[in-house]
C-alpha positions in Angstrom: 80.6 -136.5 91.2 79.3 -139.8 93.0 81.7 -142.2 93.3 81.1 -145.7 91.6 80.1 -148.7 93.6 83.6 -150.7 93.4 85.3 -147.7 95.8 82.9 -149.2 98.4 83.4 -152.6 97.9 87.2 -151.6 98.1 85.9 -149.4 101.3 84.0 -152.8 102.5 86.5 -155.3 101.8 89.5 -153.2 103.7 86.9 -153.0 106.4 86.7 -156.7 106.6 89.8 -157.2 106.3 90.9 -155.2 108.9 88.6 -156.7 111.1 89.4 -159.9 110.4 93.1 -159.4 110.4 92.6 -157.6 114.4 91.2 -160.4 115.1 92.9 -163.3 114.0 96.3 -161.9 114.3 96.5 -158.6 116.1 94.5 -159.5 119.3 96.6 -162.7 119.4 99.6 -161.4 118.5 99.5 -158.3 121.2 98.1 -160.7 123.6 101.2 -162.9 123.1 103.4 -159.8 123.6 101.8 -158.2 127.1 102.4 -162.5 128.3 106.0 -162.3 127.1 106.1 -158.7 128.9 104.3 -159.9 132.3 106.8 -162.9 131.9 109.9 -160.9 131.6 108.6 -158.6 133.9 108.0 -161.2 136.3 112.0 -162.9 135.8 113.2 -159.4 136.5 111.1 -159.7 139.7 112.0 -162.5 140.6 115.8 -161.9 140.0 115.7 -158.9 141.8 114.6 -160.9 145.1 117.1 -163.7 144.2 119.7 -161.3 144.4 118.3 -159.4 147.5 118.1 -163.0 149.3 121.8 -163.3 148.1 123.1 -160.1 148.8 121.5 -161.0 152.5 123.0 -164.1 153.1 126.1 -163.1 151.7 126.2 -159.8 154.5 124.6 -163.0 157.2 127.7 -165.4 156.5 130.1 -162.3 156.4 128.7 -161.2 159.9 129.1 -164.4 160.8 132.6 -165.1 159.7 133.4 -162.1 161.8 131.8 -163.4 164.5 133.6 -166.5 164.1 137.0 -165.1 164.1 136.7 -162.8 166.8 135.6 -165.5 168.9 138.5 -167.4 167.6 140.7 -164.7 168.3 139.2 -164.1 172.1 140.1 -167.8 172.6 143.5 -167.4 171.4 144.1 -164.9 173.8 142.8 -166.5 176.6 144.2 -169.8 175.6 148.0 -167.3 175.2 147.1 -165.3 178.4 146.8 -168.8 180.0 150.4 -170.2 179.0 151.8 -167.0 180.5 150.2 -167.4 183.5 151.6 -171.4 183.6 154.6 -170.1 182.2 155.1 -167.2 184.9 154.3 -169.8 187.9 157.0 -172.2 186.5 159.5 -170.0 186.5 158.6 -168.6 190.0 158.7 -172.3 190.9 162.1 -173.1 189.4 163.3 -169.4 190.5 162.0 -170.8 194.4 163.5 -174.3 193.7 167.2 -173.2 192.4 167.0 -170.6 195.2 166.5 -173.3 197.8 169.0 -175.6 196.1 171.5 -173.2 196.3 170.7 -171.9 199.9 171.2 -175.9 201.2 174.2 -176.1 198.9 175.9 -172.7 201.1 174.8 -174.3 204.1 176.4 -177.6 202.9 179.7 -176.1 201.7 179.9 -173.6 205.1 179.4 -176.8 207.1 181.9 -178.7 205.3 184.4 -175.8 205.0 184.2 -175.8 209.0 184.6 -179.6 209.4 187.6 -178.9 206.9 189.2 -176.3 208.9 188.3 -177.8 212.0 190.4 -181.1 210.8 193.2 -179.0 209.7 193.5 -176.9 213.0 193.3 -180.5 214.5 195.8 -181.6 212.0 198.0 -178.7 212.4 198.3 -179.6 215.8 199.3 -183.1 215.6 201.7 -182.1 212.7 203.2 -179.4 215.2 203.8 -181.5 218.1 205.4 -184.2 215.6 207.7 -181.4 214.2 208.4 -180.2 217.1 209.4 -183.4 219.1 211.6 -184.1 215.7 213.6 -181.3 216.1 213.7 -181.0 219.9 214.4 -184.8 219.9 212.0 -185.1 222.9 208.4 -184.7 223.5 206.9 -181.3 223.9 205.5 -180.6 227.0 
């Protein structure tokens, strides 16, 4: 059995057809997908270092925040280690100055308690003699 000639027209005619159709859409239509693939491909790429740059300079400005507050934190210290220190000499200064204050206030009162009983002795005296001239009626000898 031979097969009549229209089986290879349809034979010929799928053959063109399929050629035709590979190369005016399936060429450009696979083409179209491998750009859209290189393209995504490319975003993803390119995202992926976006992120790696941020992920970077998110660790560099967390470093450096750190960095920043232990610095600030070593300068409060020093700066509170500092108003100690001032605060220690001024109270060894007012501690010195009270001290001599109240040393030349002793000597002060001692002298003055001295001149007092030195004046009362002297007074005592006086007040004796007139007592007893009073009551003698004549002057004590």
């Amino acid at each position: 059995m031979i097969p009549d000639l229209s089986v290879f027209w349809v034979i010929l005619s799928v053959l063109v057809l399929a050629t035709i159709l590979n190369q005016l859409l399936f060429k450009p239509l696979t083409r179209v997908i491998g750009e859209r693939e290189a393209a995504v491909a490319g975003a993803r790429r390119q995202s992926d270092e976006a992120a790696a740059k941020a992920r970077a300079a998110s660790d560099e400005f967390d470093r450096r925040t750190q960095d920043a507050r232990a610095d600030m934190f070593r300068q409060l210290e020093i700066a509170r280690k500092s108003a100690l220190d001032h605060r220690a000499q001024l109270l060894a200064q007012t501690r010195l100055d009270a001290e001599t204050a109240i040393t030349e206030a002793s000597a002060r009162l001692r002298d003055e308690a001295a001149k007092a009983r030195a004046a009362l002795d002297r007074d005592a005296d006086s007040m004796a003699t007139t007592i007893v001239e009073r009551v003698l009626g004549r002057s004590a000898s």
